[in-house]
C-alpha positions in Angstrom: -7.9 -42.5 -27.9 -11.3 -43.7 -26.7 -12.0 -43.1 -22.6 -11.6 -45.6 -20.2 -15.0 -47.1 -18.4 -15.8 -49.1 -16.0 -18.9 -50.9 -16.1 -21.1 -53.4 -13.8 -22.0 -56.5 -15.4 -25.5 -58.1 -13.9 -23.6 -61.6 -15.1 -20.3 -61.5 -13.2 -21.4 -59.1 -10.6 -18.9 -57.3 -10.6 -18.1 -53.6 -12.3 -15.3 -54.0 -14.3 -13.2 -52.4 -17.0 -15.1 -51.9 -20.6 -12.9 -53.7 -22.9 -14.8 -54.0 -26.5 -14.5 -56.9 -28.6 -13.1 -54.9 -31.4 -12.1 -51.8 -30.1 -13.2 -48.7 -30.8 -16.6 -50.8 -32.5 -19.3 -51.3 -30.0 -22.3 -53.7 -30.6 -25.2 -52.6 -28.5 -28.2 -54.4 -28.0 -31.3 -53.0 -25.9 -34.8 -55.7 -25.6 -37.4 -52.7 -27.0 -41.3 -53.2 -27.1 -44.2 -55.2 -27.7 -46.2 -52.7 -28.9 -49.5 -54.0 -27.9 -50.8 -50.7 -26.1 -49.1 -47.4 -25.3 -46.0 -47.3 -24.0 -45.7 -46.6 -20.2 -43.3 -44.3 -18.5 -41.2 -47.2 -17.2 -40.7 -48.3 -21.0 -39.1 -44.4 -21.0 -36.8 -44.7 -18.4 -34.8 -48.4 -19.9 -35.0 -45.6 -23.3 -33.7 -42.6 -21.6 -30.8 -44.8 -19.7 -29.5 -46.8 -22.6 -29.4 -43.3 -24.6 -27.4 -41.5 -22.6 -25.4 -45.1 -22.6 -25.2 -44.7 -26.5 -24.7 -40.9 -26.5 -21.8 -41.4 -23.7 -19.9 -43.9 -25.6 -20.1 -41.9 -28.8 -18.4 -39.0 -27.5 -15.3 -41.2 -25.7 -14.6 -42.4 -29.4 -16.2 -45.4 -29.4 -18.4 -46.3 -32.6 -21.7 -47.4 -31.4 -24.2 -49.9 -33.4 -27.2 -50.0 -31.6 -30.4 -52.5 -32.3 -33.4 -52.2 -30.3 -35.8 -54.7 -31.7 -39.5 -54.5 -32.0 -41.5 -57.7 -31.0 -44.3 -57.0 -33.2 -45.5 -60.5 -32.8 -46.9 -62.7 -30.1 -49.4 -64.3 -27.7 -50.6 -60.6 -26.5 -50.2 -58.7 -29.8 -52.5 -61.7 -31.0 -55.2 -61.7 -27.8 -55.4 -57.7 -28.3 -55.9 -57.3 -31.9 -58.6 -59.9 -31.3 -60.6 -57.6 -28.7 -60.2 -54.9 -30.9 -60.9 -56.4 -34.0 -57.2 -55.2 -35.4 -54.8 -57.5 -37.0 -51.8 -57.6 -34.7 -49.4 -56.8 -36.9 -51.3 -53.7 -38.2 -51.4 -52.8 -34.2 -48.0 -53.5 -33.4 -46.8 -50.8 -36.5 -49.6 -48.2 -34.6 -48.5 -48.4 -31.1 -44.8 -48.3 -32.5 -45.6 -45.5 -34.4 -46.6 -43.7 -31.2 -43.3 -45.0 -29.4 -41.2 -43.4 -32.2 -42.8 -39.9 -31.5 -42.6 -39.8 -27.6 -38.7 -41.2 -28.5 -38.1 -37.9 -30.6 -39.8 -35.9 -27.8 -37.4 -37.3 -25.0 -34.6 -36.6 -28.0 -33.4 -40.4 -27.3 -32.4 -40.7 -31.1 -29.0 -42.7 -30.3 -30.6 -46.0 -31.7 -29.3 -47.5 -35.3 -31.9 -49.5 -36.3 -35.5 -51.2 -34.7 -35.8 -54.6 -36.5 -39.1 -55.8 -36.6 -39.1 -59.5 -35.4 -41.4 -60.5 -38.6 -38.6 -59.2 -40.8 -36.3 -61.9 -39.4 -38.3 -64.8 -40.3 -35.7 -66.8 -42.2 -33.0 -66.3 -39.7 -35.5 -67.7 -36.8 -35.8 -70.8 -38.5 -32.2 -71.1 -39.8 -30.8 -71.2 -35.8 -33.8 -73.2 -34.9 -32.4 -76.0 -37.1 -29.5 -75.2 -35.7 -30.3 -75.8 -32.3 -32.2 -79.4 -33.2 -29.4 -80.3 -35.5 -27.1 -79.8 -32.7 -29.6 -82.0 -29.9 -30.8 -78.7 -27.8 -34.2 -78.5 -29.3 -37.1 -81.0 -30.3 -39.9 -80.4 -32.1 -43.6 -82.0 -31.3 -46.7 -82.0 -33.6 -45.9 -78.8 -35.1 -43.8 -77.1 -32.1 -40.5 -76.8 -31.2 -39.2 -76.6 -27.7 -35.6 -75.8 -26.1 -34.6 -78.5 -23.8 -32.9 -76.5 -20.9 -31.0 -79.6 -19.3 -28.8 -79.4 -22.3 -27.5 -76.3 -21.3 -25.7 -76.8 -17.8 -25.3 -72.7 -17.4 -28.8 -72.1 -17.2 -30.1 -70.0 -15.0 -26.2 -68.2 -13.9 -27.8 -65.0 -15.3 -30.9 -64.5 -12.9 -29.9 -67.1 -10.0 -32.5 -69.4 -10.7 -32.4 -73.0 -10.2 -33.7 -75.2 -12.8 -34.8 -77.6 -10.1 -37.5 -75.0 -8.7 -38.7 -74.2 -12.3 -40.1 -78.0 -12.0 -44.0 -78.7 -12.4 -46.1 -77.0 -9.6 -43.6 -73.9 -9.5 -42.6 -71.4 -12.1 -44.1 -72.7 -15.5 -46.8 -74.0 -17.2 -47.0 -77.4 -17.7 -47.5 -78.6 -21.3 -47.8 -82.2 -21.8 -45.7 -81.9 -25.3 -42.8 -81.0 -23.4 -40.2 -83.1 -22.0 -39.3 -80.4 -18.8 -42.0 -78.3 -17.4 -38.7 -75.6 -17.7 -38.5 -76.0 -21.6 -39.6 -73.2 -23.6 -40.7 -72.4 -27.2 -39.1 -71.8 -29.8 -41.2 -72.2 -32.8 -45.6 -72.5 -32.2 -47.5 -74.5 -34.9 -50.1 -72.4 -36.2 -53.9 -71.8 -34.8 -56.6 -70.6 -36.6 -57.1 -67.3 -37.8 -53.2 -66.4 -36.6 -50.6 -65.3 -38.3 -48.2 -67.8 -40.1 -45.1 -68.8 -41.6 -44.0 -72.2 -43.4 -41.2 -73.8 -41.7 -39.6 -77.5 -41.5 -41.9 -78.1 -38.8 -45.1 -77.0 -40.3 -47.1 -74.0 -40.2 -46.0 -71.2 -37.2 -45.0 -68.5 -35.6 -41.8 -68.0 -33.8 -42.0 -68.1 -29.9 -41.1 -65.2 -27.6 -37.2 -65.3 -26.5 -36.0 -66.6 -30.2 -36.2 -63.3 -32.1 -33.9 -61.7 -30.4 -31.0 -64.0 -30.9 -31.8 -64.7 -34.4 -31.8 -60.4 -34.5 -28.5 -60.2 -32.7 -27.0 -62.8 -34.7 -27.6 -61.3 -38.1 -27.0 -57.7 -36.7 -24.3 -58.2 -34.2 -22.7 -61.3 -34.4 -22.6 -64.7 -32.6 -20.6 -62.4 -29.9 -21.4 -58.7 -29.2 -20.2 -56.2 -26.4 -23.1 -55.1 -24.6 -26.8 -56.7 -23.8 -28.9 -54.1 -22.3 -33.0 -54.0 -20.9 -34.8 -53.8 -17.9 -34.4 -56.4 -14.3 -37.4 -57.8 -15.3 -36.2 -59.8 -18.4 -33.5 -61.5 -16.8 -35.1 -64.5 -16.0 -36.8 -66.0 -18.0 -36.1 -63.8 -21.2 -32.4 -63.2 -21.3 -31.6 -66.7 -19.6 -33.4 -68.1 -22.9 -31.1 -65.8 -24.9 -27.8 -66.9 -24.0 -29.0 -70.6 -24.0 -30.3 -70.2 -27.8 -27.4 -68.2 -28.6 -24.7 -70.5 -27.0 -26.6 -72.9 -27.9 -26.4 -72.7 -31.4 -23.3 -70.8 -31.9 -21.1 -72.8 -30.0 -19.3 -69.7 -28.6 -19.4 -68.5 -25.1 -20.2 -65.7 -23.6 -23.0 -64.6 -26.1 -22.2 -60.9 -24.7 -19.4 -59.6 -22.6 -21.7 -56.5 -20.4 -24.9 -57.6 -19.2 -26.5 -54.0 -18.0 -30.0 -54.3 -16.5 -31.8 -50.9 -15.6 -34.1 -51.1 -12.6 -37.6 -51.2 -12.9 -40.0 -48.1 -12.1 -42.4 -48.6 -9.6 -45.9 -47.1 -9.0 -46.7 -47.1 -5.2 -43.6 -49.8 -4.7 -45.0 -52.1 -7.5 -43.6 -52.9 -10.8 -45.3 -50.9 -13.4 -46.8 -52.9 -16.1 -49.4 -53.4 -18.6 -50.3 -56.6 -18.1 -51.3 -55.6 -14.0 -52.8 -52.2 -15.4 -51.1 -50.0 -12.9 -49.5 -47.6 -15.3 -48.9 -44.3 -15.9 -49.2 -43.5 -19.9 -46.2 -41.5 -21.9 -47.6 -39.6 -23.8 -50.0 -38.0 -20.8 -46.9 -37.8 -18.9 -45.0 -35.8 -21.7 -47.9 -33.6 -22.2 -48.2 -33.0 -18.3 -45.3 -32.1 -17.6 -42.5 -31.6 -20.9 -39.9 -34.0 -22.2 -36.9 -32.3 -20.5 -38.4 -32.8 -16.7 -39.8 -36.2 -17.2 -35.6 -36.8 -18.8 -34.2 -35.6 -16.0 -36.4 -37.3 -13.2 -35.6 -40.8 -15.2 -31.5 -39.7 -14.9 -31.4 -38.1 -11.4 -31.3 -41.5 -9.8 -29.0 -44.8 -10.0 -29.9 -46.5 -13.2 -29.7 -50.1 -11.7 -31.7 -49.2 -9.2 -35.6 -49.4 -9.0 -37.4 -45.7 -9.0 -40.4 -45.4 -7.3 -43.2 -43.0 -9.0 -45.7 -41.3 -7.2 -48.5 -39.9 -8.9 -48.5 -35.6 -8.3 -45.2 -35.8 -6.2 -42.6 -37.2 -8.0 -42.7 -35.2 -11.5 -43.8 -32.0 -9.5 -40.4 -32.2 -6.9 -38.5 -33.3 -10.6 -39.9 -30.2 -12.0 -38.7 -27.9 -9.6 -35.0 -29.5 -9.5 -34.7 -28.9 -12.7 -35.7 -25.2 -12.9 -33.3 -24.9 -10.4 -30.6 -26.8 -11.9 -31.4 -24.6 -15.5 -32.5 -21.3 -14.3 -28.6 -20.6 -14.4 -28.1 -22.0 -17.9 -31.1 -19.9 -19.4 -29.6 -17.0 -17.7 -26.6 -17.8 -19.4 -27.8 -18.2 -22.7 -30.6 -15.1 -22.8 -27.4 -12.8 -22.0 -25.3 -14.2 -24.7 -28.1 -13.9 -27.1 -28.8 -10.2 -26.3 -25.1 -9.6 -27.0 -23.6 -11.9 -29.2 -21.2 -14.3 -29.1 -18.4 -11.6 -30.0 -19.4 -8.4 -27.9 -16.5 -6.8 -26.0 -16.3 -7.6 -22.4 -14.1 -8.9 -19.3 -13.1 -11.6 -19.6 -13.4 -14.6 -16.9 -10.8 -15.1 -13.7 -8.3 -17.4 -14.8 -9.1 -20.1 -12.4 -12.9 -19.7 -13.4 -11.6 -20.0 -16.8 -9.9 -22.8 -16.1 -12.7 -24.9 -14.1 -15.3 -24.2 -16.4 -13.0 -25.2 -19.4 -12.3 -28.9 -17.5 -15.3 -29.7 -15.9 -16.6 -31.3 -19.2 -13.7 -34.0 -18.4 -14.1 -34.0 -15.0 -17.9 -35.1 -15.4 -16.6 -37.9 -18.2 -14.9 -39.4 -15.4 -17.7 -39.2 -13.2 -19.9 -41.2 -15.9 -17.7 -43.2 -17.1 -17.6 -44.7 -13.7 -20.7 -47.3 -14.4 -22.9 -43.9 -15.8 -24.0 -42.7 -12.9 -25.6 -39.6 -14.3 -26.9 -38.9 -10.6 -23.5 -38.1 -9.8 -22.9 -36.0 -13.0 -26.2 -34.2 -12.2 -24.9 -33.4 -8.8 -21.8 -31.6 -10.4 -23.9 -29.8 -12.6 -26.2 -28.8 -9.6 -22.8 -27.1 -8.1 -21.8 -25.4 -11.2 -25.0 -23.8 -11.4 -24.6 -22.3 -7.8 -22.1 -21.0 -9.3 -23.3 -19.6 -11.8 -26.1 -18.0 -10.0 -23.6 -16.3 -7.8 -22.1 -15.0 -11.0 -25.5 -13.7 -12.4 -24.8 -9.7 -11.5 -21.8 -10.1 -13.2 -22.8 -11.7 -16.3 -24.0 -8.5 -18.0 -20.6 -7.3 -18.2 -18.8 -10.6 -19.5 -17.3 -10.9 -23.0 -19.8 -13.3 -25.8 -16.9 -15.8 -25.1 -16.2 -15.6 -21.3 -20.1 -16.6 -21.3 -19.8 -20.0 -23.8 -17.0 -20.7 -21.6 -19.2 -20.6 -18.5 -21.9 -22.3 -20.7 -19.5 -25.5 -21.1 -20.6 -28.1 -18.7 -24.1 -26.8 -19.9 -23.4 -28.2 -23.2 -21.7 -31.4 -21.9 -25.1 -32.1 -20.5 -26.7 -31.0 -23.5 -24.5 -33.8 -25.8 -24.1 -36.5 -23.1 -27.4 -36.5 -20.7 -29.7 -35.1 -23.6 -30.7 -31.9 -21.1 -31.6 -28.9 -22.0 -33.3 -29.0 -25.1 -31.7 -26.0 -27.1 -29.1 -27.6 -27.7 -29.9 -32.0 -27.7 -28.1 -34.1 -29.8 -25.4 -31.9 -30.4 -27.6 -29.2 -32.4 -27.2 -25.8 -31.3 -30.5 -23.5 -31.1 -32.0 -21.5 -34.0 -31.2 -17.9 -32.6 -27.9 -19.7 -31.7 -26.8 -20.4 -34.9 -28.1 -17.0 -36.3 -25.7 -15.2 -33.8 -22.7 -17.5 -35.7 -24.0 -16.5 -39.0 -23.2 -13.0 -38.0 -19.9 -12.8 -37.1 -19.4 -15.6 -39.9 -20.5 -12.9 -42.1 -18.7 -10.3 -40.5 -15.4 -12.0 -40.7 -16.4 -12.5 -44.9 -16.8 -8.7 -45.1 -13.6 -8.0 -43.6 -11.4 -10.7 -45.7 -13.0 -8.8 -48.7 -12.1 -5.6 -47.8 -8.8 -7.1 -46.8 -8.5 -7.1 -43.2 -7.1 -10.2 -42.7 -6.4 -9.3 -38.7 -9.7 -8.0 -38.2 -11.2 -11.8 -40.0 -8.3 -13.6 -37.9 -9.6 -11.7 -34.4 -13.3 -12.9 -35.1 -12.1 -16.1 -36.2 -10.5 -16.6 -32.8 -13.0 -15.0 -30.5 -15.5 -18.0 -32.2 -12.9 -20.5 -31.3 -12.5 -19.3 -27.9 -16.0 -19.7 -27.5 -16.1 -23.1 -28.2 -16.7 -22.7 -32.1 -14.5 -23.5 -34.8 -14.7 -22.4 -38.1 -14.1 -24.3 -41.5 -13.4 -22.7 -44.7 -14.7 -24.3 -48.0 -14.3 -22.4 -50.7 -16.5 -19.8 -51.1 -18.4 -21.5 -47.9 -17.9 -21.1 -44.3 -19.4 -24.2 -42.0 -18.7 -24.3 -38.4 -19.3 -26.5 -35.1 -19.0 -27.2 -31.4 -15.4 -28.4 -30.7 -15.9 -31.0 -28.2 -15.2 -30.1 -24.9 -12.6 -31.3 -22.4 -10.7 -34.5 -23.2 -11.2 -38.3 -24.1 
């Protein structure tokens, strides 16, 4: 049985109850780069947030398909490969490149697949058609515009009226339109750019009609969940459910709107365009994936997070040495004595809490993730913990994986502490398994049955189980507390 969420939805306004489309299937959808430069640490924190999303939903028994798309095409993919004498395409794939790597360093792996927009060509024109065949679009000379009075909703998502996106406000004014508020969909080709045929001539698709044409082939004319930062609200996703509704006829394009707020540098939005930006990978290299994780997750996700350069990373860093010291102590102990010495074993109401406090901080995420709450809870485990530390020496292997619990929750759910991310346990971890694996093998051959049933369930008892397969013995985590 999947968990129970509650979720806020930008769109109704509202945090309500996560009910799927097609339960347990989840269609996820995240607005990823334009990979004209290196990636930022604000592009990290709309990665690290919908992650933990992914991750989160994954463990409550939901089956997660997420699509992050790659714009690796348009005006300022086309202006930079022009300064630096680089085709824009071949620049995209570079930058991208680098995005990928500082993704596997911040071990936010959760996504499915990250279309490329060029690769969806065919499907851009086909709901282009679509949308002209059905009176929301025009075409002009070679371009093809969205007429936004055609769609009465728009604008619901970000609060904007289309009366004060008229000429002399908001937008540009282009004398092939018939609004100042209509927006591109398909731009005739230029010299020297980039180009595909199409009905309408020679072009390129415009900015906000890849991702619907993405979604569409991906997800569906209707998916679950629509995620990316408060910045692409308006205009961006406003486009997207015109285009989508638009063409599809269905309505709502997605039932969860979740927008992450921005991070700001010095109480201004961080971004490339502006040039006040702090790089990723510098900042990865500066300070480690695992603080630069947590400062992103300590903090309300739809709510902006101010950065300040040599204070905010350096009071993160020391948070999270507290909030881990605990855990390492934890873990060097077990590793000195193996997961099945002798020892006491833990008070039955320590036991007990350690045992459901994996469930306990479910709830507490599943309440609209707020993983600063669930960071909190971990902060007074570890308290704990550390008032346990003279103690720990004389613990049983398993009384210390069952202290070592909501440690691994963390681990599987908020991608922290890196031994044991994405569900993998640690090198010297799974040698200490392969031991008493092998000891239990010896002791079924001599035919000590009791003695391989006592190790089997001193593993268990820490949290591992054990699966014979013929000659083979696998194991893994079980997963800890409920849902």
């Amino acid at each position: 049985m999947v968990h129970p969420i509650r979720l806020y939805d930008t769109l109704s306004g509202e945090v309500r109850p996560f009910i799927p489309r097609v339960s347990p299937r989840v269609g996820l959808f995240v607005c990823g780069l334009t990979p004209y430069a290196e990636a930022h640490i604000g592009h990290g924190r709309t990665a690290v947030i919908f992650d933990v999303v992914a991750r989160a939903l994954r463990r409550w028994g939901y089956h997660v398909f997420y699509v992050q798309n790659v714009t690796n095409l348009d005006d300022r993919l086309i202006a930079r490969g022009n300064e630096e004498r680089r085709d824009p395409m071949e620049l995209a794939e570079f930058h991208f490149q680098g995005w990928l790597r500082a993704m596997d360093q911040l071990d936010a792996r959760a996504v499915n697949v990250y279309p490329f927009a060029t690769d969806y060509i065919p499907e851009i024109i086909d709901q282009i058609s679509t949308l002209i065949r059905r009176d929301y679009a025009y075409a002009v000379d070679g371009d093809v515009y969205y007429s936004v009075a055609k769609f009465p909703n728009y604008g619901r998502l970000s609060g904007q009226r289309v009366e004060a996106l008229r000429a002399g406000a908001h937008v540009e004014v282009d004398p092939k339109k018939r609004a100042p508020e209509d927006f591109a969909l398909w731009k005739s080709a230029k010299p020297e750019e980039p180009a595909w045929p199409s009905p309408w001539g020679p072009g390129r698709p415009g900015w906000h009609i890849e991702d619907t044409a993405i979604t569409g082939r991906l997800l569906g004319d209707q998916y679950d969940i629509h995620g990316g930062g408060t910045d692409l609200k308006f205009p961006h996703h406003e486009a997207e459910i015109a285009q989508a509704e638009g063409a599809s006829g269905k309505s709502p394009l997605v039932n969860y709107w979740m927008h992450a707020g921005m991070l700001t540098l010095r109480g201004e939005k961080m971004s490339k365009s502006l040039g006040n930006v702090v790089g990723l990978d510098a900042t990865l290299k500066a300070y480690g994936p695992e603080v630069l994780r947590f400062f992103y997750l300590n903090a309300n996700y739809r709510s902006p997070l101010n950065f300040e350069e040599g204070r905010s990373l350096e009071e993160a860093r020391e948070s999270y040495a507290t909030l881990s010291q605990p855990y390492r102590r934890l873990r060097e102990e077990l590793l000195r004595g193996g997961l099945t010495r002798p020892g006491r074993e833990l008070p039955p109401e320590v036991a007990k809490t350690a045992t459901e406090l994996p469930a306990r901080l479910d709830d507490v995420l599943a309440e609209d993730f707020q993983t600063r709450e669930s960071i909190a809870a971990l902060f007074g485990w570890s308290r704990m913990i550390q008032e346990w530390s003279p103690k720990l020496t004389s613990l049983s292997g398993a009384a210390l994986v069952t202290l070592g619990a909501p440690y691994r929750w963390a681990a599987e759910v908020l991608g922290l502490f890196p031994e044991r991310t994405g569900g993998k346990a640690p090198a010297e971890f799974s040698t200490l398994v392969q031991v008493a694996i092998d000891a239990r093998a010896r002791a079924r051959a001599r035919g000590d049955f009791a003695e391989g049933d006592r190790i089997r369930q001193s593993l268990l008892d820490a949290g591992i189980a054990l699966e014979d397969q013929g000659s083979e013995t696998r194991w893994q985590w079980k997963r800890e507390g409920g849902g």
